[in-house]
Residue, then its C-alpha position, 0 to 999 in steps of 0.5 A: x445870521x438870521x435870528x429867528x432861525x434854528x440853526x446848527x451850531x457846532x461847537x469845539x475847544x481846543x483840548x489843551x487843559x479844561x479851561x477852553x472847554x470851560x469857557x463856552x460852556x456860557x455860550x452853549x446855554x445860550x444857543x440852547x435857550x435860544x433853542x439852536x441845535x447845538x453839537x459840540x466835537x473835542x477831546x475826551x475831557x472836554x467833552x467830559x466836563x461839557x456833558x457834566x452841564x449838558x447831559x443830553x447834548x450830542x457830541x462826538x471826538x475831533x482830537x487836537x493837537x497835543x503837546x508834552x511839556x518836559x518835567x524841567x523849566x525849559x520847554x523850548x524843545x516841546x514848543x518846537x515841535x508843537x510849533x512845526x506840526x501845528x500848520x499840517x494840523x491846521x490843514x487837517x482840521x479844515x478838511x475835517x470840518x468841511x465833512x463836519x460840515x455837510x454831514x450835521x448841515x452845520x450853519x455856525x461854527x464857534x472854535x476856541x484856539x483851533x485855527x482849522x476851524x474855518x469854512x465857506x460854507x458856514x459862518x465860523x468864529x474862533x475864540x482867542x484872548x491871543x492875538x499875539x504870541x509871546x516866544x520863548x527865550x531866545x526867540x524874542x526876534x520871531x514875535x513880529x513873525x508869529x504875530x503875522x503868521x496868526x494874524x493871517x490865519x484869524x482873518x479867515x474867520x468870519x469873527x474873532x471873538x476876544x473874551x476880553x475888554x478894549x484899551x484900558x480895561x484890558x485883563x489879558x494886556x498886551x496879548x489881546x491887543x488889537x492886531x488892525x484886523x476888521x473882524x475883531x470883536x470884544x466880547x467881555x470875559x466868559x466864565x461858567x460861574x456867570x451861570x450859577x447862582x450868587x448865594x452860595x452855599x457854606x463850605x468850610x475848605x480854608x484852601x483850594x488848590x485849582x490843577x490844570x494844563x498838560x502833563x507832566x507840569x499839572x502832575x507836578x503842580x498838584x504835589x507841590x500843592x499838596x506838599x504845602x498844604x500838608x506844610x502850612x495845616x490848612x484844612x484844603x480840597x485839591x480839584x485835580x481837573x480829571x472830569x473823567x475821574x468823577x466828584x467823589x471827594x476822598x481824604x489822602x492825609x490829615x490835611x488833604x482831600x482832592x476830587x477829580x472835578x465837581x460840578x459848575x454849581x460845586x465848584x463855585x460854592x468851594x471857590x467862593x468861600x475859601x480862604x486862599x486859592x492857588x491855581x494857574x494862571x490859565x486865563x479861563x481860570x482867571x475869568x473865573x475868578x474874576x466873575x465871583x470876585x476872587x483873588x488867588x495866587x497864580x503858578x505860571x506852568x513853567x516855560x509857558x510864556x503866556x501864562x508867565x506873562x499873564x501872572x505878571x501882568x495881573x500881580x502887577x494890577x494889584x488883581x493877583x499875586x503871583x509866584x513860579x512853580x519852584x517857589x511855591x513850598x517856601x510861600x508864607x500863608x499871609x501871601x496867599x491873602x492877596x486882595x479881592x479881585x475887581 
């Protein structure tokens, strides 16, 4: 790509939660400061949390697939499913980039986790931490399958960009280990909170409770939150991840208050100076946590593999302590004082 060119750059995360939106936030500034015409294309809530940045910037709906997890710890039958429809979606995503495409005079497309987001007719990058999938129980046997299946459809992308680092210093481990493809490229964790400004502002929340990810399971995890909040009397904010329910932030109980989101600037100054965090263990989350250098204890979305394998992996690093959803009202407040990350 010739640099002091204005390009247009297309920009468009999955909507699987805010952290995929979340994560180019970073990158849409930079295209801006570089002056590129930028258009972002996603979900409602995405688009929602982008524009919270970006007022002004021009953006249209281009929905993903969508998965309901089950309210139990099994979620073999949802991933099943999302599993089957996912090559048709693929199929039509890349035909509607194509008319993306021709229609805005896109030059670059920058994706996060949609793999139909590639094109001969414009230089397109996908962001994944993923280069391999991790299946369910009892699908341990079709790894090596998915593996290859993926690493067939990242090929056609001009890049890969890994927000990760290589070899040892590795956040996500094994999941975004080189799989032998020559369009790989590390490029270091991405986090909005890179953007704001380290002197954080005081704020007196002892804990803060970070909800995402698909419903029923963010539904789920929100009420255990405020459950032990409310058990262990700590002064606590829930961010409820709803951007579209706005920042007011309102008291639900002696202990309690939530906020459907705040702002980047907001959110930084909450996290930054609370006491104890839980949150998922989203990797956009952890990034974020990790750019201020903030542990927290990590809930794994029940029957997401990833996650669960990525709460593990870190606690195992001494960078977080872990705990399944169904443990979390018996948590005692000295676990939730793990170490400060990096």
């Amino acid at each position: 790509m010739n640099g002091r060119t204005k390009q247009t750059i297309l920009f468009s995360p999955l909507g699987w939660g805010l952290g995929h939106a979340s994560r180019i936030i970073p990158l849409i500034h930079k295209e801006l400061q570089n002056e590129n015409k930028v258009i972002v294309a996603g979900d409602e809530s995405s688009l929602s949390l982008i524009k919270s940045t970006f007022p002004g910037i021009e953006a249209f709906s281009f929905k993903s697939i969508k998965i309901k997890f089950r309210k139990g710890k099994s979620q073999l039958l949802p991933l099943a499913w999302f599993a089957l429809r996912l090559p048709f979606v693929r199929i039509w995503e890349h035909r509607k980039l194509q008319q993306i495409i021709k229609e805005s005079h896109v030059n670059m497309v920058i994706s996060d986790n949609r793999y139909g987001l590639y094109s001969k007719h414009a230089f397109c990058v996908i962001i994944t931490h993923q280069l391999r999938l991790i299946p369910p129980k009892p699908f341990g046997f079709a790894q090596k399958l998915t593996e290859l299946l993926l690493k067939n459809w990242l090929k056609k992308f001009d890049e890969v960009w890994i927000p990760d680092y290589p070899n040892e210093k590795s956040i996500a481990g094994k999941l975004s280990g080189s799989n032998g493809l020559l369009n790989l490229k590390y490029i270091g964790i991405l986090s909005r909170f890179t953007l704001i400004s380290s002197t954080a502002e005081e704020t007196n929340w002892e804990l803060i409770g970070i909800v995402s990810g698909p419903e029923p399971q963010r539904t789920i995890f929100e009420k255990k939150i405020t459950q032990l909040a409310q058990k262990l009397k700590v002064k606590s904010l829930i961010l409820e991840g709803l951007p579209t329910q706005g920042d007011k932030i309102v008291q639900v109980s002696e202990n309690v208050w939530k906020s459907g989101h705040l702002s980047d600037a907001n959110f930084y100054n909450v996290v930054k100076n609370a006491k104890y965090v839980i949150s998922r263990s989203g990797y956009s989350t952890v990034m974020d946590l990790l750019a201020i250098e903030k542990s927290a204890l990590l809930v794994p979305t029940p029957g997401q593999t990833e996650q669960e394998y990525l709460a593990k992996h870190l606690a195992e690093k001494g960078l977080f302590e872990s705990v399944p959803q169904e443990g979390l009202l018996n948590i005692e407040i000295k676990k939730l004082m793990s170490p400060v990350a990096l």
